[in-house]
C-alpha positions in Angstrom: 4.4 2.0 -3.2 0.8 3.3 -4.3 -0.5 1.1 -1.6 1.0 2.8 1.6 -0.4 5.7 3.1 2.1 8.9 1.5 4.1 11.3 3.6 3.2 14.7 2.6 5.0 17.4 3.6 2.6 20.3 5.7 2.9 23.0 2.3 0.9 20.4 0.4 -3.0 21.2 -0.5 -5.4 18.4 -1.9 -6.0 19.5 -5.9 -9.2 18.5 -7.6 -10.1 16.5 -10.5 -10.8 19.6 -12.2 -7.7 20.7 -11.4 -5.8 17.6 -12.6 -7.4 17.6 -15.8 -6.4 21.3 -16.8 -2.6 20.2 -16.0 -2.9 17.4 -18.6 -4.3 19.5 -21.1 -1.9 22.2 -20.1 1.3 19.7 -20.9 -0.4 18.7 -23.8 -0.8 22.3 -25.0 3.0 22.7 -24.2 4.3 19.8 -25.9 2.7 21.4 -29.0 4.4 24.7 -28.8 1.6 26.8 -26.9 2.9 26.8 -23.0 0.1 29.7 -22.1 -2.0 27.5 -20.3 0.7 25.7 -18.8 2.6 29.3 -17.2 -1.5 30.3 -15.8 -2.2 26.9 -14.0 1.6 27.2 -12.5 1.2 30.8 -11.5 -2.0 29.5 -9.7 -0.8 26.6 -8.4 2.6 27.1 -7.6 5.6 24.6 -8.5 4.2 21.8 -6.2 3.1 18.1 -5.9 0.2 17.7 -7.4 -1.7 15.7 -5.1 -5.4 13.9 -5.8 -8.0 12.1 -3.9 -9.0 9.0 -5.5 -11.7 6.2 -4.9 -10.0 3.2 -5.2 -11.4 -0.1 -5.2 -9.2 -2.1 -2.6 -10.8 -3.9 0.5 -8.7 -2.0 3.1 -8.0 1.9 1.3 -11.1 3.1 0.0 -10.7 6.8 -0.9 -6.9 8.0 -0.7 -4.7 10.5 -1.3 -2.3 10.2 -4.6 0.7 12.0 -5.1 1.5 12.7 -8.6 4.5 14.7 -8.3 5.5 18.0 -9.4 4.7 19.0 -12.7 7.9 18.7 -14.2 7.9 15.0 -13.3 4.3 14.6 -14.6 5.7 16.0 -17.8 8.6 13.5 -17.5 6.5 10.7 -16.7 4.2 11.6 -19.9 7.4 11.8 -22.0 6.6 15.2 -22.9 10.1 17.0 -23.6 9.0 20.3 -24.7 7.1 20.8 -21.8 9.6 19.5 -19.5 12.4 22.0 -21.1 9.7 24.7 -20.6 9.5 24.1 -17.4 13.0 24.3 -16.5 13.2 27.6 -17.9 10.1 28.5 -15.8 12.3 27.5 -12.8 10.8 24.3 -11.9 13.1 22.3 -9.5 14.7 19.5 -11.9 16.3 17.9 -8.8 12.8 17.1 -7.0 12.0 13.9 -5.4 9.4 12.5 -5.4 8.1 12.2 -1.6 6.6 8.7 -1.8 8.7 6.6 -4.2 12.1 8.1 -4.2 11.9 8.6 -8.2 13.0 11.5 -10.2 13.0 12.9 -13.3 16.4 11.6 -14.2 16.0 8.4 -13.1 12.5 8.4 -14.8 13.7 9.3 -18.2 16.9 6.7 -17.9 15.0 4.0 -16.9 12.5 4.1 -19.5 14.4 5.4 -22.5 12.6 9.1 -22.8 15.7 9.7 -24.7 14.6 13.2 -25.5 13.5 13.7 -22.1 16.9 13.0 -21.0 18.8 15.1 -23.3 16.5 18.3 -22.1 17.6 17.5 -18.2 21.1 16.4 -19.0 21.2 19.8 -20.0 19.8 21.7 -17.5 23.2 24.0 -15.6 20.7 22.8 -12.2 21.0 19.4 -12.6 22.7 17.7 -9.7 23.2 14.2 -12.0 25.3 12.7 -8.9 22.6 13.2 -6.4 19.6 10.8 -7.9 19.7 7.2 -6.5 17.4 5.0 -6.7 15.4 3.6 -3.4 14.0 0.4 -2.2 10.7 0.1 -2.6 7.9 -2.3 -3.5 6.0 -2.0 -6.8 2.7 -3.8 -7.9 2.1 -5.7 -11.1 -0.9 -6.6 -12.8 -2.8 -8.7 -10.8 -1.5 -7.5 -7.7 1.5 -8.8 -7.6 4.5 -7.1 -5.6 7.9 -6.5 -7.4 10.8 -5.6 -5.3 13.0 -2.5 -6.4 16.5 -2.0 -5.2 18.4 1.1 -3.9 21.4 2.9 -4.5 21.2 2.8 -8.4 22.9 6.1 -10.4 21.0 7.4 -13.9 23.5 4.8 -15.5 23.0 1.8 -13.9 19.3 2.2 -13.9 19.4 2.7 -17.9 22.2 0.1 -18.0 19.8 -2.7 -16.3 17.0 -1.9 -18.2 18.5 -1.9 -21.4 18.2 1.6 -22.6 20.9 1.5 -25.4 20.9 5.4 -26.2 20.1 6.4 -22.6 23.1 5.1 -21.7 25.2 7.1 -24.9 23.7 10.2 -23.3 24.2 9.9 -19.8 28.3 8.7 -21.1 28.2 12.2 -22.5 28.0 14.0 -19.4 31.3 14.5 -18.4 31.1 16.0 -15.1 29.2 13.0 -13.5 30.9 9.9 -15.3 33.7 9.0 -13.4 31.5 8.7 -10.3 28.6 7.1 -12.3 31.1 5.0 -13.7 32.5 3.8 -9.9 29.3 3.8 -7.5 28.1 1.0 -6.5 24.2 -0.2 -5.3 23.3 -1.6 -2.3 25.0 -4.8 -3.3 27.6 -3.0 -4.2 27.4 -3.8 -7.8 28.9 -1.5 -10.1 26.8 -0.7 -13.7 29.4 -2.9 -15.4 28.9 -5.5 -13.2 25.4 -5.2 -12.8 24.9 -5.4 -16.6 26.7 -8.9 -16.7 24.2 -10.4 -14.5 21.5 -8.4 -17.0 23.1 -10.9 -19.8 23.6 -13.8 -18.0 19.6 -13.7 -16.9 18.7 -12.4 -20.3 17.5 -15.6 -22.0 18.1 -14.1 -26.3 16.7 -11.3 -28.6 16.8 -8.1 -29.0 17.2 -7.4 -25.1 20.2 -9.3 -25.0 21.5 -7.6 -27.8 20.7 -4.4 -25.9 22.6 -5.5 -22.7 25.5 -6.5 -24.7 25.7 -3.6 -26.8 25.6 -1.3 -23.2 28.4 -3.3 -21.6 30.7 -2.8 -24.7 30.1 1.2 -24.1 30.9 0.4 -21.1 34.2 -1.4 -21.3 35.1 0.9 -23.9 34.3 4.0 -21.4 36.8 1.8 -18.9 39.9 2.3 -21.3 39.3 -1.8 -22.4 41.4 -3.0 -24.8 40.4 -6.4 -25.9 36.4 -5.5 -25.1 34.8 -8.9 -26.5 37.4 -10.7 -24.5 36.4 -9.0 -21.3 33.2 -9.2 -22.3 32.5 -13.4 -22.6 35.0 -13.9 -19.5 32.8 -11.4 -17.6 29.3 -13.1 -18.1 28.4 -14.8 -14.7 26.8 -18.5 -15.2 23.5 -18.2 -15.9 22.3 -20.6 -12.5 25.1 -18.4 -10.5 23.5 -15.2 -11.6 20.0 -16.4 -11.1 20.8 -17.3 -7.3 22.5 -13.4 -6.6 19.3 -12.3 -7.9 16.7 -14.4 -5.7 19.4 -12.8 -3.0 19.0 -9.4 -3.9 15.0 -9.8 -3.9 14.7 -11.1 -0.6 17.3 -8.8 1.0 15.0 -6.1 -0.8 12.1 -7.3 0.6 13.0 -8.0 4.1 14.5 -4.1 4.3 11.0 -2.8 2.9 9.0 -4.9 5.2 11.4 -3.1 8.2 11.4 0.1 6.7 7.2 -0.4 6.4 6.8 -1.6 9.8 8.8 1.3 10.9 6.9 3.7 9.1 3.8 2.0 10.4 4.6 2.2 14.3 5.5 5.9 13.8 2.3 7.0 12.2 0.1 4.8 14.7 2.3 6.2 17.7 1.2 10.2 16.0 -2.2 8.9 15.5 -2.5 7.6 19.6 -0.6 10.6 20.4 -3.0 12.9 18.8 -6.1 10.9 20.2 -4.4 11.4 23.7 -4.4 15.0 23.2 -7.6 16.3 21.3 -10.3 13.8 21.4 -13.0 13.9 23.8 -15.2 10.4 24.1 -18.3 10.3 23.7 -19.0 6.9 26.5 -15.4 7.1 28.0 -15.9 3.5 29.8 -15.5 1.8 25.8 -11.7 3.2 26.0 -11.8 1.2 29.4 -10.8 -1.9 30.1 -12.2 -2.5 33.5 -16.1 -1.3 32.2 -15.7 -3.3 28.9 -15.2 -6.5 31.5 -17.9 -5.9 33.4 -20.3 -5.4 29.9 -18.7 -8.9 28.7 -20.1 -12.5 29.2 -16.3 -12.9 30.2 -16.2 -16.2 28.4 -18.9 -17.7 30.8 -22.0 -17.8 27.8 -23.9 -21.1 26.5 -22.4 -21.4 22.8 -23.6 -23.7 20.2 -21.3 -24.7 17.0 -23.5 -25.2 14.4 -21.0 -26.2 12.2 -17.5 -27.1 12.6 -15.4 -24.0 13.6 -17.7 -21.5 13.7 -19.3 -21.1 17.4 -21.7 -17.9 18.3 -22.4 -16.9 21.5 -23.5 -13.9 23.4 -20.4 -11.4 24.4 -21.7 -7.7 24.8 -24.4 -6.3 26.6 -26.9 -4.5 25.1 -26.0 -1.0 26.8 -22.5 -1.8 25.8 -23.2 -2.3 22.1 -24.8 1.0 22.2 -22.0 2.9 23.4 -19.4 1.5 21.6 -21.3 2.2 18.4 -22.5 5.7 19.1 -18.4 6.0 19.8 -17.4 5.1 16.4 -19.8 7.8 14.8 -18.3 10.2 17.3 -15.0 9.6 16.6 -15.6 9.6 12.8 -17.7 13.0 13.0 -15.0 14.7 15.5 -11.9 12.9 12.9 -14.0 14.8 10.1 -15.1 18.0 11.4 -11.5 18.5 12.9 -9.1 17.3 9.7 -6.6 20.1 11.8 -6.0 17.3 14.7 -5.4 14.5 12.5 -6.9 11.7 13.8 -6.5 9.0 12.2 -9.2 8.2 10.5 -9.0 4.9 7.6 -11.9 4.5 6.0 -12.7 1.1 3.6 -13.8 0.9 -0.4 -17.7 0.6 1.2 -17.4 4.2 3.5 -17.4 2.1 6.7 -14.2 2.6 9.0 -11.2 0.6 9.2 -8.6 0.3 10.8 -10.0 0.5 14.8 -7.0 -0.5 16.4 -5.3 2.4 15.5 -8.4 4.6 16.8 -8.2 4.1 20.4 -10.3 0.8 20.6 -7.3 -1.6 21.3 -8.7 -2.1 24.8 -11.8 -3.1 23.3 -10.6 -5.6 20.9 -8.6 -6.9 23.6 -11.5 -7.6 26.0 -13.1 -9.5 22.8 -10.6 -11.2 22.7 -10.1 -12.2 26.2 -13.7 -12.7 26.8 -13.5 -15.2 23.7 -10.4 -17.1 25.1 -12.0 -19.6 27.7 -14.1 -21.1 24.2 -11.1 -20.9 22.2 -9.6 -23.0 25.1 -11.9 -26.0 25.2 -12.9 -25.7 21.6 -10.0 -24.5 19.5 -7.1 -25.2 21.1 -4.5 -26.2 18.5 -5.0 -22.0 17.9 -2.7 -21.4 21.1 -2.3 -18.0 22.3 -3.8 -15.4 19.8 -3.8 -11.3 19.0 -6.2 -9.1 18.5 -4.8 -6.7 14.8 -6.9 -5.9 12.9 -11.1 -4.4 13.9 -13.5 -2.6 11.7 -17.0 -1.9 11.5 -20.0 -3.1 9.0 -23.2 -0.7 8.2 -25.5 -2.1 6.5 -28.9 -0.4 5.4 -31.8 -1.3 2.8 -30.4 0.3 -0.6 -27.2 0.4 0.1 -25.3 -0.1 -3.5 -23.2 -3.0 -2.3 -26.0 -5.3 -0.9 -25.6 -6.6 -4.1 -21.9 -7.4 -4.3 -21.2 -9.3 -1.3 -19.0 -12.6 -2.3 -18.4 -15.2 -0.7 -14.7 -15.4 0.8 -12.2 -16.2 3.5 -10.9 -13.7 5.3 -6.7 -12.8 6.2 -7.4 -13.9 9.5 -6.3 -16.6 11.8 -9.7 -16.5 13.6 -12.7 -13.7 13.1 -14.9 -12.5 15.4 -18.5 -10.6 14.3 -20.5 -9.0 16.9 -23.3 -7.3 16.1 -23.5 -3.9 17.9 -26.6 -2.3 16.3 -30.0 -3.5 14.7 -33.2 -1.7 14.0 -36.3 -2.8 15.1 -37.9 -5.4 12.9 -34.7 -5.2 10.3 -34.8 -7.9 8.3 -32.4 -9.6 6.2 -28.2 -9.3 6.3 -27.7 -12.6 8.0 -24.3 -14.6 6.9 -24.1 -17.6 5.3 -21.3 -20.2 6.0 -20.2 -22.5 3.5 -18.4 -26.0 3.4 -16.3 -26.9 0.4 -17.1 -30.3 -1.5 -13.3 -31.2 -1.0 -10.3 -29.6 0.3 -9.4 -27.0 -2.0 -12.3 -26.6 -3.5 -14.4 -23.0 -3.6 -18.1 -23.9 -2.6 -21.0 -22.7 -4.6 -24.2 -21.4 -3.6 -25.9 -25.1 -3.0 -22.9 -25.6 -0.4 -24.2 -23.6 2.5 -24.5 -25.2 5.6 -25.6 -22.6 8.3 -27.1 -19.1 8.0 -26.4 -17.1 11.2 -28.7 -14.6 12.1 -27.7 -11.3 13.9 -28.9 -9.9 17.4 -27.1 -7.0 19.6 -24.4 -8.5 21.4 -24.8 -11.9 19.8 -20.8 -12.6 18.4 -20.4 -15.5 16.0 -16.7 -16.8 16.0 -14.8 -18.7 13.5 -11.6 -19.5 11.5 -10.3 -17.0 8.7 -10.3 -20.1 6.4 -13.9 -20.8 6.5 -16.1 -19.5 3.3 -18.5 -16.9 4.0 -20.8 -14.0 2.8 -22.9 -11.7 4.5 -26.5 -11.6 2.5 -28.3 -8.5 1.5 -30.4 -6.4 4.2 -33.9 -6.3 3.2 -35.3 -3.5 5.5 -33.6 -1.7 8.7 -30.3 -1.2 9.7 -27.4 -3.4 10.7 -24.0 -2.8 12.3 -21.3 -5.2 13.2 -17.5 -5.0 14.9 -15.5 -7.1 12.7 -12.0 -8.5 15.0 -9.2 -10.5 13.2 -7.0 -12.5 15.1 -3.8 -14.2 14.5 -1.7 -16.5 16.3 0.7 -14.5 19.0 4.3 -15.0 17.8 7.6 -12.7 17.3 6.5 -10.8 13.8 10.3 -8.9 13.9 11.9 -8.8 10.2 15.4 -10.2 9.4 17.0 -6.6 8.3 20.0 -7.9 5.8 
């Protein structure tokens, strides 16, 4: 999953651009016949992942680390064979996996047909062909959209179910792995046979289903079938019967990724806390505690006016308090960057503000937000019932910053949102938010749709539901700085493990 956070082991150093590009070039030069360049950036960089930081443009990531892989799977990836045989002779480790998506360079190769790829690993004396399966994991589409991968798939079954005619002749050839490639089974424990009958049944016609046809006759034939065609049409699941298993398998996928994420999650807030507890030193220690965040709060007792349906602003924070808390944030972001060593976790967003606050220490802040904003969500939200605090980060705002002019109006992932401001400069103007009511339900308002434009003060909070359309409008002169809180409804969020 490019998405999640990567598990890198402690050996691993951050490569540049630079760096990067002269691999590329060094492949290319390889695939060609000339593998000088390719033995100099290896001797200098060692037979390890080549790992990047990237600026990508994703509302919660921002700048990230991104694991390419060793080079040999680079070379793999780019379907460059000479340079992948070259560097199997070089020693490169042609079992490696990769640390963030399970993937390897046999299972690379198989699944996309690098035939000649292939036929350079299957050759390789180092080759441990029995040991590369396949995990679950979640892949994105265009557009976003998550595709669920299963585990426990051999070389064969991968190029079986993808329809990788000669992949699958080669992989037939290697004798020492067949019988077990032959007899494993995935998750579902669906042989490559079987799991190419449900390939046919979903296949609608063409080529493709040629393909999967032609793979199961190797198959049968490989099985000591006699009558192959016969086996063959008795074999083919209904197409409804087939399509059912598969909405099975995809939801059984997911549900085991979602646990395995949630997991993974738990564990790397736990180190993050953990490491928190042990190196940092607070700047205003009372914002870390719950008992001097009360006493800074209106504790739900303020005048509030709701300008509009659903969205209600009130006073919460003091003045003193909304100082503290942000001088706190830039302490903890200059001490999480001046100390990488104690990794503290440290997310920061697409715009260079920080995300993520719940997992810096702050919980006992959001949760005095929170409770301070009950009593109002009691006499005027009530259908919300009981909610959580998830989700916090902050919003910096200052005359010429680039994305002033590329706020949009949206709805936010929340249940309910809460905006406090925390910082303004004297006489700022500007970088108020504007709330917007649709014409109908359904409908995305335009610019002539807004109804209320809220306009910020330290420790003024306005409050509303994620569902309402909002944007915040470009700062004209100062400084601004908000805590952003989601909510969501309290309820058991465990995952059905299948």
């Amino acid at each position: 999953d490019a998405r999640s956070k990567p598990v890198f082991p402690e050996y691993m150093t951050c490569l540049s651009e630079e760096d990067r590009s002269q691999l590329l070039a060094a492949l290319d030069a390889a695939d060609s016949g000339d593998s000088s360049q390719l033995d100099a950036w290896v001797d200098t960089h060692g037979d390890q992942d080549v790992i990047i930081g990237e600026h990508v443009l994703d509302s919660h990531k921002g700048k990230q680390l991104v694991n390419m892989g060793r080079p040999v799977y680079i070379a793999v990836v780019r379907d460059q064979s000479q340079a992948v045989g070259h560097l199997i002779k070089a020693g490169a480790d042609v079992n490696c996996v990769h640390p963030v998506h399970g993937d390897t360079c046999l299972l690379h190769a198989s699944q996309n047909g690098y035939d000649e790829c292939l036929q350079v690993l299957l050759k390789s004396k180092a080759l441990k062909p029995t040991s590369h399966l396949t995990i679950d994991r979640k892949i994105f589409l265009g557009q976003g959209m998550p595709q669920w991968e299963e585990g426990g798939q051999c070389a064969l079954m991968v190029a079986a179910c993808n329809g990788r005619v000669e992949a699958v002749k080669l992989l037939l050839l290697r004798n020492d792995a067949l019988e077990h490639w032959m007899t494993c089974s995935d998750t579902f424990g669906r042989t490559a046979l079987q799991a190419t009958f449900d390939s046919i049944a979903l296949c609608k016609e063409g080529a493709k289903l040629d393909d999967f046809k032609a793979i199961a006759r190797l198959l049968l034939q490989q099985k000591g079938v006699e009558n192959i065609e016969t086996e063959l049409t008795s074999s083919i699941p209904d197409c409804a019967e087939a399509e059912e298993r598969q909405r099975e398998r995809i939801l059984a996928v997911r549900a085991r990724c979602l646990a395995a994420e949630q997991t993974r999650k738990d564990a790397e807030r736990r180190r993050g806390l953990e490491a928190i507890a042990e190196h940092y030193a607070p700047l205003h220690p009372e914002t870390m505690d719950v008992t001097a965040i009360h006493s800074a709060s209106s504790g739900g007792t303020a005048i509030v006016s709701e300008p509009l349906p659903g969205v209600f602003s009130f006073p919460l924070l003091s003045a003193d308090m909304c100082r503290k808390v942000w001088e706190e944030l830039h302490h903890y972001e200059s001490t999480a960057c001046n100390n990488p060593a104690w990794d503290l976790p440290l997310r920061v967003r697409h715009d260079g503000n920080l995300g993520d606050l719940q997992d810096c220490g702050l919980q006992p802040l959001l949760d005095v937000v929170l409770a301070s904003c009950r009593p109002i969500l009691q006499q005027h939200m009530p259908d919300l019932g009981e909610v959580e605090a998830y989700h916090a980060f902050v919003t910096r705002n200052y005359e010429g910053r680039e994305e002033n002019a590329t706020f949009k109006m949206h709805c936010d992932k929340s249940e309910l949102t809460i905006n406090i401001c925390l910082h303004a400069s004297e006489g700022f103007t500007g970088s108020t938010v504007g709330f917007y009511a649709a014409q109908s339900p359904g409908d995305v308002p335009g610019d002539d749709d807004r109804v209320y434009t809220h306009a910020h003060s330290v420790g003024l909070a306005v409050m509303h539901t994620g569902s309402t359309w909002h944007r915040t409008d470009p700062i004209r002169s100062g400084t601004r700085g908000s805590l952003i809180v989601w909510a969501r409804r309290r309820k058991s969020r465990s995952v059905t493990v299948w």
